[in-house]
C-alpha positions in Angstrom: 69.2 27.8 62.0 70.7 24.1 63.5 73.3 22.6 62.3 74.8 19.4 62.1 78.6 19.9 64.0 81.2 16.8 63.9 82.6 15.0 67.0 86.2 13.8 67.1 84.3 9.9 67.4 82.7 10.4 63.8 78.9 11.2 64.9 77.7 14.6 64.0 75.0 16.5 66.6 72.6 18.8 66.0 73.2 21.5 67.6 70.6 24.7 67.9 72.4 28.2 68.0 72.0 31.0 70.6 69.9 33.9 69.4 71.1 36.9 71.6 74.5 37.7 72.4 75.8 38.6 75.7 75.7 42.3 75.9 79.1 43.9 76.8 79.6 47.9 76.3 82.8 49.2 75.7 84.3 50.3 78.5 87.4 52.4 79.9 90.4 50.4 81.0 90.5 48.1 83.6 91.7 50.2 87.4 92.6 47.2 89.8 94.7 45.3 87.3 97.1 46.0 83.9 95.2 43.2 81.2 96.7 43.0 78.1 95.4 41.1 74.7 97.8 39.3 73.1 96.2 40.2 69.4 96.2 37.7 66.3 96.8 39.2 62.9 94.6 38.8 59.8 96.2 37.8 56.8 95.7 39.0 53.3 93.7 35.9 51.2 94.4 37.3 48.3 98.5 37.7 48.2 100.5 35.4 46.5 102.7 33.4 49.2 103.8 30.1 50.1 104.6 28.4 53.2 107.8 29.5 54.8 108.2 32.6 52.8 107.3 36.7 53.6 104.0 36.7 55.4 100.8 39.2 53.9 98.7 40.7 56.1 95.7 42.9 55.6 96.8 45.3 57.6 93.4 47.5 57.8 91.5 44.1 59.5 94.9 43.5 61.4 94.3 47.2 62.9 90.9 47.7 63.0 91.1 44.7 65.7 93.0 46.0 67.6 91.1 49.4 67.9 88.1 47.3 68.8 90.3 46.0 71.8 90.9 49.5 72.9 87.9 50.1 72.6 86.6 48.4 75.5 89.9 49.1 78.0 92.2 46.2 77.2 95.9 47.1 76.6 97.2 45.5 73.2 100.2 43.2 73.5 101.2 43.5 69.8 103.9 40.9 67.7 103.9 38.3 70.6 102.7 34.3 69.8 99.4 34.7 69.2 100.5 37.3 66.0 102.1 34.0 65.2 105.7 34.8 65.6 108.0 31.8 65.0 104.2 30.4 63.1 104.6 32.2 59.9 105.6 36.0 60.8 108.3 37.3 59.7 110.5 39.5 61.4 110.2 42.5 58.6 106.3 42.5 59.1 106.3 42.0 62.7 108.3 44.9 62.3 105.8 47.1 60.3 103.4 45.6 62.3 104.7 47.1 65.5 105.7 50.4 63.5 101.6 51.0 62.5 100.0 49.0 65.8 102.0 51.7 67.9 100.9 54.4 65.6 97.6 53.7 65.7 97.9 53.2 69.9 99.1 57.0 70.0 96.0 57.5 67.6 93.7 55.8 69.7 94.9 56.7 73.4 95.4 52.7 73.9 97.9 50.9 75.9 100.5 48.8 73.5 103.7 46.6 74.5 105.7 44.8 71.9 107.1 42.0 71.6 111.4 42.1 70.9 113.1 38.5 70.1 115.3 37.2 67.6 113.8 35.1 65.0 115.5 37.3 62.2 118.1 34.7 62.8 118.9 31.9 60.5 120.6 29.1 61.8 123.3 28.9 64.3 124.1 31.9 65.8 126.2 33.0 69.1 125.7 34.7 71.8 126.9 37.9 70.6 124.7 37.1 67.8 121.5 36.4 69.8 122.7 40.0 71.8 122.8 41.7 68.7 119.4 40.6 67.3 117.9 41.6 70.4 119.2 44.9 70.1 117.9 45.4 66.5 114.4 44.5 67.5 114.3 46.5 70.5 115.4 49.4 68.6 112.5 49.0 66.8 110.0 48.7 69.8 111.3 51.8 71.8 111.7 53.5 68.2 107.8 53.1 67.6 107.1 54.5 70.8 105.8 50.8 72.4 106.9 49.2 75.8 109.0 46.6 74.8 108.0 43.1 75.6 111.9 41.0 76.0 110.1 37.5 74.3 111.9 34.3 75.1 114.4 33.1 72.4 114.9 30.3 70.6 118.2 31.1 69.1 118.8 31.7 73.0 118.1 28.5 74.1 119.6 26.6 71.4 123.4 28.7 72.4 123.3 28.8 75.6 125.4 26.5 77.7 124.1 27.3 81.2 122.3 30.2 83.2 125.4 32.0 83.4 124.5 33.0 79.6 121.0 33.8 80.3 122.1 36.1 82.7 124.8 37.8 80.7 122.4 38.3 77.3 119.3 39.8 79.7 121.8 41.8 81.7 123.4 42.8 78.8 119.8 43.8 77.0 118.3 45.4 80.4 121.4 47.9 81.0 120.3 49.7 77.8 116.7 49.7 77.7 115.0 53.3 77.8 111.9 52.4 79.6 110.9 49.1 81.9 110.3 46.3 80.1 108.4 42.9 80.4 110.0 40.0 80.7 108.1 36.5 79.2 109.1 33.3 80.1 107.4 31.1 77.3 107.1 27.1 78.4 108.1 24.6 76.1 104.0 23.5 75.7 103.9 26.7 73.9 107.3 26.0 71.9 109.1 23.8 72.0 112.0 24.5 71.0 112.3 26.4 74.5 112.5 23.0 76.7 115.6 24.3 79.3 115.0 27.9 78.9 116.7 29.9 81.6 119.0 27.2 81.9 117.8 23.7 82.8 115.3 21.4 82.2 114.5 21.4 85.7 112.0 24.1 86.7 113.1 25.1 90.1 116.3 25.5 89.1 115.1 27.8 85.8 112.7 29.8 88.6 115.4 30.5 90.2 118.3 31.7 87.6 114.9 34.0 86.5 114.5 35.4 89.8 118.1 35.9 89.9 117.8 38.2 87.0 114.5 40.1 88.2 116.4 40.7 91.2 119.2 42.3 90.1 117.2 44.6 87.2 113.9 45.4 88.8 114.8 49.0 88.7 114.1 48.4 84.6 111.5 45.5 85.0 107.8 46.6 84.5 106.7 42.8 85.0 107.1 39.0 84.2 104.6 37.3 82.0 104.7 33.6 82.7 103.1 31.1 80.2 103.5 27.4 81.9 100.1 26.4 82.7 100.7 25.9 86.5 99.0 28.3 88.6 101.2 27.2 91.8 104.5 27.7 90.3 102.8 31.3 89.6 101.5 32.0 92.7 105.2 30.6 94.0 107.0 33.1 91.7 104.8 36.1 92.3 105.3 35.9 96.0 108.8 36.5 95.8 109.2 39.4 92.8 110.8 42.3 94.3 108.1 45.3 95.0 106.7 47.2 92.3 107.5 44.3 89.3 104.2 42.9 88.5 103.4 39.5 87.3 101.5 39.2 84.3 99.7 35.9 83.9 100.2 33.8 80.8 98.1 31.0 82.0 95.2 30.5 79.8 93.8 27.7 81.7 94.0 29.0 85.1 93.8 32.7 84.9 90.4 33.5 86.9 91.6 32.6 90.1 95.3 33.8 89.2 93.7 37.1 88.1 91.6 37.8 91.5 94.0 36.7 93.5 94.8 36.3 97.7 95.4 37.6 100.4 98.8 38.0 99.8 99.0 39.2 95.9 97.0 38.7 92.2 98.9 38.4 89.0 97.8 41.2 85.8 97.3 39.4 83.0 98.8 39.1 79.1 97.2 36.5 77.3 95.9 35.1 74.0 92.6 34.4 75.4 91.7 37.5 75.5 92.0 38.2 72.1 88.6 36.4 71.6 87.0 37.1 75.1 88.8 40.8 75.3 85.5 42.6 75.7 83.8 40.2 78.1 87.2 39.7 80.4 87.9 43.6 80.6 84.2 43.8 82.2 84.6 40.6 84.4 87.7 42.7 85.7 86.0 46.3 86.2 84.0 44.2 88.5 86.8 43.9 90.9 87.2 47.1 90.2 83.8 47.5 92.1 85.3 45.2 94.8 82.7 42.1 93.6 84.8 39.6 92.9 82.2 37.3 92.9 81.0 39.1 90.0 84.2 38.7 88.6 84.3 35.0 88.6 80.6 34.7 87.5 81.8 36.5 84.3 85.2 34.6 83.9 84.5 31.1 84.8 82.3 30.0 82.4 84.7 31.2 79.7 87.2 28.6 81.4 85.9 25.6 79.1 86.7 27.2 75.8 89.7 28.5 76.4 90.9 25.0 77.7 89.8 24.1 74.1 91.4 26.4 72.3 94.5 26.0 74.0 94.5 21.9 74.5 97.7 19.9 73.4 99.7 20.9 70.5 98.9 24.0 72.5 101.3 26.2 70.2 97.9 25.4 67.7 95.7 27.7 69.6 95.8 30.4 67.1 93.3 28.6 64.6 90.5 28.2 67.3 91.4 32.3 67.7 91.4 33.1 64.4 88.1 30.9 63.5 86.2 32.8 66.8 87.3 36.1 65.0 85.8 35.0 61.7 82.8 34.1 63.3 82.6 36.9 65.2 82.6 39.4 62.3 86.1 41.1 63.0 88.0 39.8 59.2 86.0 38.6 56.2 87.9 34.8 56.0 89.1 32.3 57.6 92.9 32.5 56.0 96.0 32.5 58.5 99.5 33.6 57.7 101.7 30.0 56.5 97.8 28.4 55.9 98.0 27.6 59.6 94.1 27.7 59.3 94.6 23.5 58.9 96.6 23.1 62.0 93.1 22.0 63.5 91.1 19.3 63.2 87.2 20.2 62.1 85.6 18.4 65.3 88.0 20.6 66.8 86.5 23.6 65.2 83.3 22.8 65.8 83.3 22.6 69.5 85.3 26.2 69.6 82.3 27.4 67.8 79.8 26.0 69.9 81.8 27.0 73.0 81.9 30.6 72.1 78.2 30.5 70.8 77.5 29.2 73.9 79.2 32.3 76.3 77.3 34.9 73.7 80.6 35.8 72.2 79.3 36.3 69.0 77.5 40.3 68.2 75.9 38.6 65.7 74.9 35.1 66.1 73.0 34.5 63.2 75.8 35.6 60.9 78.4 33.6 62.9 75.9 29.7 62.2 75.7 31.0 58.6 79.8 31.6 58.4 80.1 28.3 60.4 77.6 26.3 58.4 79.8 27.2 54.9 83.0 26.1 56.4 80.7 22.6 57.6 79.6 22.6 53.9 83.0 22.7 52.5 84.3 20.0 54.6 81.5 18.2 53.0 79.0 18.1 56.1 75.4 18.5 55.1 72.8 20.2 57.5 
């Protein structure tokens, strides 16, 4: 079954399907590092909403994938970006989304951190404000039972005057925290609106105000979770958190080689692309398990291409190319994302996600994926 995919120039290519998928068991969790999926949620196609207003999910699809990531070892990182928080979910479902993710971990013997922010905030707000909203969501977390992740803020970023307030709000939060949490330091490529976090625009000075603040609560710091695409500044940062706080990697274009590590330290990982690759990374990483990091990398570098892909510039788009690869893959019956953020994509764009993933065997069923693909070809009016 070819088909006919589009190119960003205007020519389409034939392109001839894979027939067997790579075969991955399921599989207990990972033993030589902590490797979380940061999990996307399916929406419901068939509520009545509009853009900007109370999101819908289908909440048995929304769960289901996440049992399938326990399923083969990977910790779920639940309500964080790649749910589309600050991208169309609101803060009361992200709410009964962590409630019923965190029952169905206790269900399901899997790992589960949440993400706490404060996007229940309109407008303006101060920092007592942005305190407070923290609070509420973290009540929330710890209520459920999850490990709370602290998500960067934007109502944060837009109050603060200096790293003297970043410091106060996260020392304030971490004093009252029942159990260590993860800290996530979102880059502006991500969002936006979080250009200056920690502080200042300039990022030695931001890695340092951060440090500052690991330093003085690692007692009730579990980890970091870094998301700015530079595998130095990583590999800088990690090298100097105090013992025992771990450094999750957020890097989704670099995170083989941050993941395996030196001689002197590897960083655990947290990240969106292993929402689509979760079964295939969590047996690249039993490998080093087995002390072969060679196969390690054989598993994990190929997969390097798509998610550069996925994540390319707008990068705070990657969740279309996720949601599309879980379509295709069989795990939710439409292509439909909460605030229609299914057309934040372009179709070429689509198209080489598909044949990317195709590619790396990431689809069980391949035949069903080229016949899910070909519709959504069809519709955009390309004939095979």
């Amino acid at each position: 079954m070819s088909l006919l995919l589009p190119r960003a120039d205007g020519t389409l290519v034939r392109y001839e399907p894979r027939r067997d998928p790579a075969a991955v068991a399921p599989g207990g969790p990972p033993l030589s590092r902590t490797v979380f999926s940061a999990a996307h949620v399916v929406a419901d196609p068939y509520a009545e909403t509009v853009p900007g207003g109370p999101a819908a999910l289908d909440w048995e699809a929304t769960l289901a994938f996440r049992r399938h990531l326990w399923a083969h070892g990977l910790a779920v990182a639940e309500a964080m970006d790649t749910a589309q928080r600050g991208m169309g979910l609101d803060w009361p479902t992200a709410a009964e989304l962590i409630r019923r993710s965190a029952a169905e971990a206790r269900a399901a013997g899997g790992r589960i951190a949440c993400g706490a922010g404060t996007d229940q905030l309109a407008g303006a707000a101060s920092l007592d404000e942005v305190t407070a909203a923290y609070e509420e969501q973290l009540a929330v977390v710890e209520g459920a039972g999850a490990q709370a992740i602290l998500m960067a803020s934007r109502a944060l970023a837009a109050v603060a005057r200096g790293p003297e307030d970043y410091r106060a709000v996260y020392g304030r939060l971490l004093e009252q925290t029942g159990r260590p949490v993860i800290l996530h330091w979102l880059g502006p490529m991500f969002d936006p609106a979080l250009a200056g976090y920690w502080g200042s625009a300039d990022l030695d000075a931001a890695t340092e105000t951060f440090l500052a603040i690991v330093c003085a609560h690692a007692a009730r710091i579990d980890g970091v979770k870094v998301s700015l695409l530079d595998a130095g500044r990583e590999v800088a940062l990690r090298r100097r958190l105090p013992d025992g706080v771990k450094c999750y990697t957020g890097d989704d274009f670099h995170y083989p080689e941050l993941i395996e590590g030196d001689d002197r330290g590897f960083s655990h990982a947290l990240l969106g692309i292993f929402d689509p690759l979760g079964p295939l990374a969590a047996d690249a990483v039993r490998a080093l398990d087995a002390a072969d990091p060679a196969g390690f990398r054989k598993r994990l570098d190929p997969t390097v291409g798509l998610a550069r892909h996925l994540f390319g510039a707008p990068t705070r788009f990657y969740k279309t190319g996720v949601v599309l690869l879980a379509w295709l893959a069989g795990h939710q019956e439409h292509f439909t994302m909460v605030g229609g953020l299914q057309s934040a994509r372009s179709l070429p764009h689509l198209a080489r996600a598909y044949e990317l993933a195709d590619g790396l065997g990431l689809f069980p069923d391949p035949e069903a994926a080229a016949s899910r693909m070909r519709a959504l070809l069809t519709v955009h009016g390309v004939a095979s």
